[in-house]
N, C-alpha and C positions, 0 to 999 in steps of 0.2 A: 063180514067178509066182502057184500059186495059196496059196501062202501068203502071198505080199503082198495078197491079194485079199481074203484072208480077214480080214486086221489091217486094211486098209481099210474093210471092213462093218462091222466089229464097232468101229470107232471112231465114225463113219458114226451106226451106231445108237447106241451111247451119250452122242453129241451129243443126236438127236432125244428122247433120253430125257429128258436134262437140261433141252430145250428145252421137252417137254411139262408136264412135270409142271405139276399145281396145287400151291395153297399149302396141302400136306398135313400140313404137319409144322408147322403153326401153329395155336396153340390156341385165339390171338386171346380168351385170356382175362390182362387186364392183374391184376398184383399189386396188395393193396391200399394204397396210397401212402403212401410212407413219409415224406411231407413232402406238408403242404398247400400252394393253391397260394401264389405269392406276389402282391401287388397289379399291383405290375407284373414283366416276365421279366429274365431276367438275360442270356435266350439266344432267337434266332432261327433254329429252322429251316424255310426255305422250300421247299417243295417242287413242281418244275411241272413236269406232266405234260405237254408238248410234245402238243397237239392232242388231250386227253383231257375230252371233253364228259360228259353225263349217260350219254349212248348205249354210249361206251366203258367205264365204269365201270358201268354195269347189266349190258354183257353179261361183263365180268368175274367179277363176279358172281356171276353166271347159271353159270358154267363151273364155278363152284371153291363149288360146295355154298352157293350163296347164303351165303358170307358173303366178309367183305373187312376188314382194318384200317379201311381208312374210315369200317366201321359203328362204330366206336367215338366222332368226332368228338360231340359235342354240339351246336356251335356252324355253323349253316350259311348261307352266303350267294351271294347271285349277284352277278355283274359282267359291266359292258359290256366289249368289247372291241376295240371299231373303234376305229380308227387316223385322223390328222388329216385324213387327205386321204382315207381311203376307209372303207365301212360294212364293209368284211371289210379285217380287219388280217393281219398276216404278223408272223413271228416275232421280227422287230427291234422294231419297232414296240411290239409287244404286251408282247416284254421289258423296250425301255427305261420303257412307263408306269409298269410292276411296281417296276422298278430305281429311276425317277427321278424317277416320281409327275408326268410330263407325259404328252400328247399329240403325238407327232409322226407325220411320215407313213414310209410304209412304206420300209424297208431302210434308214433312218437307227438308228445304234448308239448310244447315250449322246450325243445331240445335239437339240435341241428343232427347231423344222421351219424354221430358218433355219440348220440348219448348226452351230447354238454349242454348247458340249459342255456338260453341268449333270452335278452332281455325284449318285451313287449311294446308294442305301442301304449300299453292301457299303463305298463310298469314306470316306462319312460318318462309318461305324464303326469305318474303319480307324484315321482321323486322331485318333477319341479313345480309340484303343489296346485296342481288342476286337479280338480273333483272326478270321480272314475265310478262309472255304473256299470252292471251287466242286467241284462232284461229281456229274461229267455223262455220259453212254453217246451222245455225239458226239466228235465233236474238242470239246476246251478252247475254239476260238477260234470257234465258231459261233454262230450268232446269242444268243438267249438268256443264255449264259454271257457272251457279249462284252458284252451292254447294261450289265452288274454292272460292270465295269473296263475298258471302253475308248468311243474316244469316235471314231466314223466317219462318214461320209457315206453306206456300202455298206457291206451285212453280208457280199459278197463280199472283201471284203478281208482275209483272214484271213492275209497276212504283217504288215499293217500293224497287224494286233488284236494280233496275239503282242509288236510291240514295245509296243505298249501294254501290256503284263500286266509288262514290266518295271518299270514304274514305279507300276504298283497295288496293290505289294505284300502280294500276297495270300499267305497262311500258307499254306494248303494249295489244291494244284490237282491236279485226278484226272480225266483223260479222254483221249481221242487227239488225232493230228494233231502228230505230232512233226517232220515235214515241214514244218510252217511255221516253225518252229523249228532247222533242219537243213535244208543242202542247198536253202538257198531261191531262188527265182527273180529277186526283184527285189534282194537286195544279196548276198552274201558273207559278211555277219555270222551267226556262231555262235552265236544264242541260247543253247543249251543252256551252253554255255562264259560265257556271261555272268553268265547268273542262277545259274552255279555259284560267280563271281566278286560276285554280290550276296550271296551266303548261305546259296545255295537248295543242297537236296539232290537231285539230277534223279538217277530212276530210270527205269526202260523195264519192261513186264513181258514183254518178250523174253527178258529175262536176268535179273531180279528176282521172283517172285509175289509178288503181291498180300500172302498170308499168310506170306510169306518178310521185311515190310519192316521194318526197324529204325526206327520213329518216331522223326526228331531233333526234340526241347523245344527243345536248343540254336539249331535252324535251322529253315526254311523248307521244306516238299516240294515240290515235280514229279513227279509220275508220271503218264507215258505209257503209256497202254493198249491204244497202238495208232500206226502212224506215217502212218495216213490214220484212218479212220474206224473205230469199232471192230466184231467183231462184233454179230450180229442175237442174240439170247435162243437160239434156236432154230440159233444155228451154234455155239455154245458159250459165251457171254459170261454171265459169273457173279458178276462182281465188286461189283453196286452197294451191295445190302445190308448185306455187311459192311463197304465202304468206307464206307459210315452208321454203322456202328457203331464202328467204329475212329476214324473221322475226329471223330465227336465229342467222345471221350476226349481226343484228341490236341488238340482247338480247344480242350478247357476248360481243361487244362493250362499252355495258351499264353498266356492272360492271366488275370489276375483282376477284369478288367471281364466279360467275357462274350466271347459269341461271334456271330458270325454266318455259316450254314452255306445255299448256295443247295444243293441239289438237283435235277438234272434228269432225268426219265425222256424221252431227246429221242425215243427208236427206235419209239414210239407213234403220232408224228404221220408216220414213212415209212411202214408199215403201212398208216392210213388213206390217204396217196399212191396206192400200191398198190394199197387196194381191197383188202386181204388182212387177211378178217376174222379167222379163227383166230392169225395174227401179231399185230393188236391187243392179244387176249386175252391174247400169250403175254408180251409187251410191258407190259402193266399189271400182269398178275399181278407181273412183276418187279419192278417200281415200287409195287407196294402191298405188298412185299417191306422196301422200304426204309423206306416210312413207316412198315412194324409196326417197326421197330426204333428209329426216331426219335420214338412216341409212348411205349415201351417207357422209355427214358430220359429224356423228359417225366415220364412219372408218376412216376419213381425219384428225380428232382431235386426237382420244383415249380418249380424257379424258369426253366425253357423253354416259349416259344411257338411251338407246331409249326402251322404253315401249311401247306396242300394247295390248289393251283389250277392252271388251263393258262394259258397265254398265251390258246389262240383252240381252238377247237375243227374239226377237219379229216374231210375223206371223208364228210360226210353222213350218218353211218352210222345204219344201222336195226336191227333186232332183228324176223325177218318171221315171216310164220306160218308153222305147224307145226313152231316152234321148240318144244324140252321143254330141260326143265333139264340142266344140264351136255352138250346136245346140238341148240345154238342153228344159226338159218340166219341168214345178215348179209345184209345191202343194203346200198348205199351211192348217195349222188344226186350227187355228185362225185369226182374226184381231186384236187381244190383244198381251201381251207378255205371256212368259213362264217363268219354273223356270229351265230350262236347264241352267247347269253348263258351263260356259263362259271359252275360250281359255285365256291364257294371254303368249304375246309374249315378248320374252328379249334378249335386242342386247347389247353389249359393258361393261365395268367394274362395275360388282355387278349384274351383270346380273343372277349367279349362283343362288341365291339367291331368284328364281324366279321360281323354280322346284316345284314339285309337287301340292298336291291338297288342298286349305284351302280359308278359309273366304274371301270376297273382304274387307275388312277391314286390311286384313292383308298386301295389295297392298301399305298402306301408312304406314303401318310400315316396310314394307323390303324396300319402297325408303327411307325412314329415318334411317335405318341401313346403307344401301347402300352408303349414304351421311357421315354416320359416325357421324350422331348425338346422343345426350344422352336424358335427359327426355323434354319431351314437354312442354315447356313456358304455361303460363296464358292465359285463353282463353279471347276473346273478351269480353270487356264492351256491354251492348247495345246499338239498334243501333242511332248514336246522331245524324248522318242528316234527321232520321225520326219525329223528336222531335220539 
């Protein structure tokens, strides 16, 4: 007994360690580039900090020796982010503007505010044969990720999102919620067995790590990092950065059009939920983890535009006196979101492009300039694996 008690603590604690740390081992000094940029990108990655305002990003900050990847952008901008029908948007909403470059109202997925499904950036890019990733610290099928490849009424519907991601095929997908996919409630059908019968290579990192995974060129990934929701930063969850780093490699390989890579730090905006400021902190740090690695390969290439922005920004949060550095006191004026105007950050060619202040809608039309595209293809049919 008390050596079980004792292996218990001392995993206990080496969690909490994992969970605190700052971003110590970052020198947050980029190489000097070994390719200029190019006019326009070859590569998109998006990065959203699920309910990550000014406030959450100062007091990160603040924590980790005033400094952050972030400070490296050049190019910075703000964006609205209310939703059709309300002045505080919510994460479907907020996602499909990003995704879809409309306005709809809240808990609609990849659907404009009558219900009709309009086509994605991530969709867009598929059909002219660039490589498409999501790489998210939710479940795969939660709001945000879903606005990118599926097209719903409710963002609560996430067995009906997962058949959706069957036919959006997406190259690489990295999150939890394998249970929408298995063992489901409203059919019988074995996802996992299916999209193993479309291509895909599904893995679990139950039984697989992360740095254990054989990247197939030949196919398609799946991995599940959880079969509800994954851990919090702070319970041991470690995966996203180098899933950034990996997954890039892996996207550029996959075509020679380019790529397009969404990113989501989602566990930021439960924190604010919460009202639990040091989980914020531990939260961004994470996620500003990921971005040092995706502007790391921006500058290595030239020919990638790395984006940083939230959907909406959550919890109110403040930054109160008799805060000192790296030993901040938080506030918060909700447990909901706000309708506070969101940063968006811009790293590498077409980034210019990304100045000043307008609509989150307008986020998927400056990458689709950026790209050098012209008018926007036919949107989705509806959806026929729901049928």
């Amino acid at each position: 007994m008390y050596i079980s008690l004792k292996i218990s603590f001392a995993f206990t604690f080496l969690l909490l360690l994992v969970g605190c740390k700052s971003n110590t081992s970052i020198s947050y000094d980029l190489d000097e580039k070994s390719k200029e940029f190019q006019d326009n990108p070859t590569n998109i990655i998006l990065l959203i900090g699920d309910g990550m305002g000014l406030t959450q990003i100062s007091a990160a900050m603040y924590s980790n020796n005033n400094r952050l990847a972030l400070a490296k952008f050049p190019v910075i901008g703000f964006h609205k982010s209310h939703a059709a029908n309300e002045l505080i948007t919510d994460s479907a909403a907020g996602g499909t503007a990003i995704a879809c470059g409309i306005k709809t109202n809240n808990g609609n997925i990849g659907t404009d505010e009558n219900g009709l499904p309009t086509l994605s950036i991530l969709e867009e890019l598929d059909s002219m044969k660039f490589s498409t990733g999501m790489i998210v610290t939710s479940t795969i099928v939660h709001a945000t990720p879903a606005a990118f490849a599926a097209h719903r009424a409710r963002r609560e519907m996430y067995e009906e999102i997962a058949l959706d991601y069957l036919d959006a095929n997406v190259d690489l997908l990295i999150g939890g919620g394998r249970q929408y996919f298995q063992n489901r409630e409203m059919d019988d059908r074995d996802l996992v067995n299916e999209f193993e019968n479309k291509g895909y290579v599904v893995m679990d990192q139950l039984y697989t790590t992360m740095n254990k995974i054989k990247w197939p060129l030949d196919k398609n990934l799946l991995y599940f990092t959880a079969d509800k929701q994954p851990l919090t930063v702070s319970g041991g969850r470690n995966y996203l950065s180098f899933a950034v780093r990996q997954g890039v490699q892996y996207l550029e390989q996959k075509s020679n059009k380019g790529f397009f890579l969404l990113v989501e730090g989602s566990q930021i905006d439960w924190m604010n939920h919460a009202n639990d400021g040091r989980g914020v902190v531990m939260e961004t740090l994470d996620f500003d983890r990921a971005i040092w690695e995706a502007i790391q390969y921006a500058n290595r290439k030239g020919n990638t535009l790395v984006l940083v922005t939230a959907d909406h920004e959550s919890g109110g949060m403040s930054i109160e006196a008799d805060s000192r550095m790296n030993k901040l006191k938080y506030g918060f004026t909700t447990n909901g979101h706000t309708a506070a105007m969101i940063p968006v950050f811009a790293y590498g060619p077409g980034s210019t492009l990304f100045r000043g202040i307008y609509e989150n809608t307008s986020i998927y039309h400056k990458m689709r300039a950026a790209l050098g595209l012209k008018e926007k293809i036919n949107p989705p049919s509806p959806n026929p694996s729901s049928e």
